[in-house]
C-alpha positions as a Markdown table, in Angstrom:
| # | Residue | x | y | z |
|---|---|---|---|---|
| 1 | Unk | -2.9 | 26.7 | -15.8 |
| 2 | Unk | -2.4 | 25.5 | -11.8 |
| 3 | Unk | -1.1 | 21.5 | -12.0 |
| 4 | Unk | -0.5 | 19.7 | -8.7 |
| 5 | Unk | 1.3 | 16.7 | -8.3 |
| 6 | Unk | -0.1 | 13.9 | -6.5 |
| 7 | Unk | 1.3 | 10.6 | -5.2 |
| 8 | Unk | -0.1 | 7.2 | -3.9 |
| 9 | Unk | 0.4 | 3.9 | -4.2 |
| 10 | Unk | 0.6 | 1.5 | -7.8 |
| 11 | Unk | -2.2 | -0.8 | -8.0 |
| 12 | Unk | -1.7 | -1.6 | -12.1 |
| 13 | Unk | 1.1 | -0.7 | -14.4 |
| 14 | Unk | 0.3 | 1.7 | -17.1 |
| 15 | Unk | 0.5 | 5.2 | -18.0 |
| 16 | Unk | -2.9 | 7.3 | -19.4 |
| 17 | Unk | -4.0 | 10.9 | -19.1 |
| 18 | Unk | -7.8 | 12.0 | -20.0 |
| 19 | Unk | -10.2 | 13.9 | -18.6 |
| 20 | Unk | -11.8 | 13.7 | -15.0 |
| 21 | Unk | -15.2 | 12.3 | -14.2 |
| 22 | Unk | -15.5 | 12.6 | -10.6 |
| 23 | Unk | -17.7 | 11.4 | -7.7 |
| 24 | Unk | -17.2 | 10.9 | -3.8 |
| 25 | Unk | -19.4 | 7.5 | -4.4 |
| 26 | Unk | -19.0 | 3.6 | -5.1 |
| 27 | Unk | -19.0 | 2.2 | -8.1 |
| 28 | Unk | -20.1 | -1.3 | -9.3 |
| 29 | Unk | -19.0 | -2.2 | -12.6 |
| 30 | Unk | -22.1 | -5.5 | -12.3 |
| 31 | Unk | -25.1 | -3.8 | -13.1 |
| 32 | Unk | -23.9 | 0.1 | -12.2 |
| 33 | Unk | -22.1 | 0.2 | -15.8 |
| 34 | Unk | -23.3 | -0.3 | -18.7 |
| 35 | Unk | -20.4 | -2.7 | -20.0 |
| 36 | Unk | -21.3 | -2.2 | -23.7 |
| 37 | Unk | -21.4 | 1.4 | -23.1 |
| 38 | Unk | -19.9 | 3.1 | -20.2 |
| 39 | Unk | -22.7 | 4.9 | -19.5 |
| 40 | Unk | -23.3 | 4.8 | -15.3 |
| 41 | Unk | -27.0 | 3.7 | -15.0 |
| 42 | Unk | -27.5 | 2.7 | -11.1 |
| 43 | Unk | -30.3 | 4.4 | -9.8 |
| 44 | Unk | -30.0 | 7.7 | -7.6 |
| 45 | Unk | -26.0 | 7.4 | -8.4 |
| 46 | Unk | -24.4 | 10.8 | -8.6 |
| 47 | Unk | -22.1 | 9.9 | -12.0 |
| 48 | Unk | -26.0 | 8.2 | -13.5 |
| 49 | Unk | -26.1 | 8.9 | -17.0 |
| 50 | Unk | -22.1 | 10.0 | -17.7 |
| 51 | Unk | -19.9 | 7.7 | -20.0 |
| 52 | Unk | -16.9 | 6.4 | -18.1 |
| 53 | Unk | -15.2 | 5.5 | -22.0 |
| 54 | Unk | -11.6 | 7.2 | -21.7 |
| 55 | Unk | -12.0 | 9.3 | -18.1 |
| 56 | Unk | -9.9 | 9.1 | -15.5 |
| 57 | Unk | -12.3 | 7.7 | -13.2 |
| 58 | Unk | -11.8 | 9.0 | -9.7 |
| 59 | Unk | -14.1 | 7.8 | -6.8 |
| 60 | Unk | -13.9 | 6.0 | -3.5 |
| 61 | Unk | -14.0 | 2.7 | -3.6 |
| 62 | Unk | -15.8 | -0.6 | -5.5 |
| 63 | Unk | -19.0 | -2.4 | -4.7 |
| 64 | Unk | -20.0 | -5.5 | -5.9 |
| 65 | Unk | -18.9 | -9.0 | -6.3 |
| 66 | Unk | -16.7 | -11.1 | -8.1 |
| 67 | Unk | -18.8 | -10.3 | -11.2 |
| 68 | Unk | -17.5 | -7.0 | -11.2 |
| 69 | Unk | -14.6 | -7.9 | -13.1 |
| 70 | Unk | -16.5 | -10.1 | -15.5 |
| 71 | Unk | -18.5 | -6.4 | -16.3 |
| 72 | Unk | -15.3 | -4.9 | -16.7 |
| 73 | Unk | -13.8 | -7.9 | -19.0 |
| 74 | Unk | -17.0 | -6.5 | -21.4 |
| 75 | Unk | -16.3 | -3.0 | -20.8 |
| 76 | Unk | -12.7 | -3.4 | -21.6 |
| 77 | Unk | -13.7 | -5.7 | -25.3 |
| 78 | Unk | -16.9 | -3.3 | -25.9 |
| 79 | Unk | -13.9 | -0.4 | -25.8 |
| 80 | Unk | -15.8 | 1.3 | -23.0 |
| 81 | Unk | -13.2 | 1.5 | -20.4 |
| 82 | Unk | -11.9 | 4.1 | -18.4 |
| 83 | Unk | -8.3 | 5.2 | -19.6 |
| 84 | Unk | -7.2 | 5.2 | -15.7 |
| 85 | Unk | -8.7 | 4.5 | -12.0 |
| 86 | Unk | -7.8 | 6.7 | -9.2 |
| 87 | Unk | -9.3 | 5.1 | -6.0 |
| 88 | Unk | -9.5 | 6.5 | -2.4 |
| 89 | Unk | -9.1 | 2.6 | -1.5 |
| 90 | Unk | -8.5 | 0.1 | -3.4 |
| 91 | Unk | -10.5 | -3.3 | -2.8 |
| 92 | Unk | -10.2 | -6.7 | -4.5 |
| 93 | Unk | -12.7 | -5.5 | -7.3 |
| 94 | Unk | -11.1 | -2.7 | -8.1 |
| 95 | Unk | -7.3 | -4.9 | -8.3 |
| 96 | Unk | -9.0 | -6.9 | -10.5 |
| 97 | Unk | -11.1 | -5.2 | -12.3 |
| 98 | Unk | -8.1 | -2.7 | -13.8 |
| 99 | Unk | -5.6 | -5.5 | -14.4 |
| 100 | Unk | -8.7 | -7.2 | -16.7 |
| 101 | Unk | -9.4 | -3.7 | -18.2 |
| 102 | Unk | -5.4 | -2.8 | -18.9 |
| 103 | Unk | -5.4 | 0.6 | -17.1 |
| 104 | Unk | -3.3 | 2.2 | -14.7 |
| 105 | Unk | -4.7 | 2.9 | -11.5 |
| 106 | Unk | -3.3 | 4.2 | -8.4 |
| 107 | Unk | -4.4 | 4.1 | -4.7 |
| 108 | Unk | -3.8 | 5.7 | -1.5 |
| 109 | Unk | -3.0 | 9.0 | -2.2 |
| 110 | Unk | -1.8 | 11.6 | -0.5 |
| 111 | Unk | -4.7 | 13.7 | -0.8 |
| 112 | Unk | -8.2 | 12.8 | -1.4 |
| 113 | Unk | -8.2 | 12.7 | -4.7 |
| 114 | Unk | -12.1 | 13.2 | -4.8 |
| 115 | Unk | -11.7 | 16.7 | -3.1 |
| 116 | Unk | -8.5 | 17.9 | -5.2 |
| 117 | Unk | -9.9 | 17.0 | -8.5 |
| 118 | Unk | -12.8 | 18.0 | -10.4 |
| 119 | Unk | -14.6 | 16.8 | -13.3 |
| 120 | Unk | -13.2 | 18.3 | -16.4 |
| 121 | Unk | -9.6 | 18.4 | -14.9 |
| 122 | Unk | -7.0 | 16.9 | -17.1 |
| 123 | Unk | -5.2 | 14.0 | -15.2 |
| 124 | Unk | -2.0 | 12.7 | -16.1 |
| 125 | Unk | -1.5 | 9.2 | -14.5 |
| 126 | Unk | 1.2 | 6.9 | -13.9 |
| 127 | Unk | 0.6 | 3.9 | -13.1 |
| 128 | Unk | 4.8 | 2.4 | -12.3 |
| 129 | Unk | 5.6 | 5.3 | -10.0 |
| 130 | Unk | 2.0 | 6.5 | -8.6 |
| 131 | Unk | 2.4 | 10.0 | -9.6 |
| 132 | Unk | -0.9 | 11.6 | -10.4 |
| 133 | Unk | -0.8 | 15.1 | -12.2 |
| 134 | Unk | -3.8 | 17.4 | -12.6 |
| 135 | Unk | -4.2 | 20.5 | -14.5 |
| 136 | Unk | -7.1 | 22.2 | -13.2 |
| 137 | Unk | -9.7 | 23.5 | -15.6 |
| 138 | Unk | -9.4 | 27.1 | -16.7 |
């Protein structure tokens, strides 16, 4: 299997590795996730109706306000979190949201990590050092 070796920038400590759920879109955690279930559910969004529970979530950047890391306090005691974040760039939200949640995410790539990974890829992600690995789906 082809693996390729990212790295960016630490935005929370952690290590995790999951599968890949994928979109070139914001997300808002207040009233885009489900918090109780991690199922997407804004309207005409291209992740609606995926469950974010345990995916490396990779997408571009956050939307929202403060509340968004009150959604993802629920998330994270509902056990519906993400296992890692991997953000084109990150915002306040997105600080906040992961440090709240407990998982590693890492910013500022240097590729765009919505065009090198796919959904289904299995991402290995540190959050100390920034190093992103993917194994590409066979």
């Amino acid at each position: 299997m082809k693996s390729i070796a990212l790295q960016g920038r630490p935005v929370a400590p952690g290590e995790a590795k999951g599968e890949a759920l994928v979109t070139t879109e914001a997300i808002s955690w207040c009233g885009g996730v489900d918090p109780m279930t991690g199922i997407v559910t804004e309207l005409g969004h291209s992740l609606k109706g995926q469950n974010v529970k345990g995916k490396v979530l990779v997408f571009t950047t956050g939307k929202g306000s403060s509340a968004f890391s009150h959604a993802a306090h629920v998330c994270r005691v509902a056990g519906c979190q993400p296992a890692a974040i991997l953000v084109k760039e990150v915002n306040p939200q997105i600080a906040l949201a992961t440090t709240v949640m407990h998982i590693p995410a890492v910013t500022e790539l240097n590729q765009d990590p919505t065009q090198v990974i796919d959904t289904g890829d299995t991402v290995a992600v540190d959050g100390y050092s920034g190093v992103v690995t993917i194994t590409k789906r066979s």
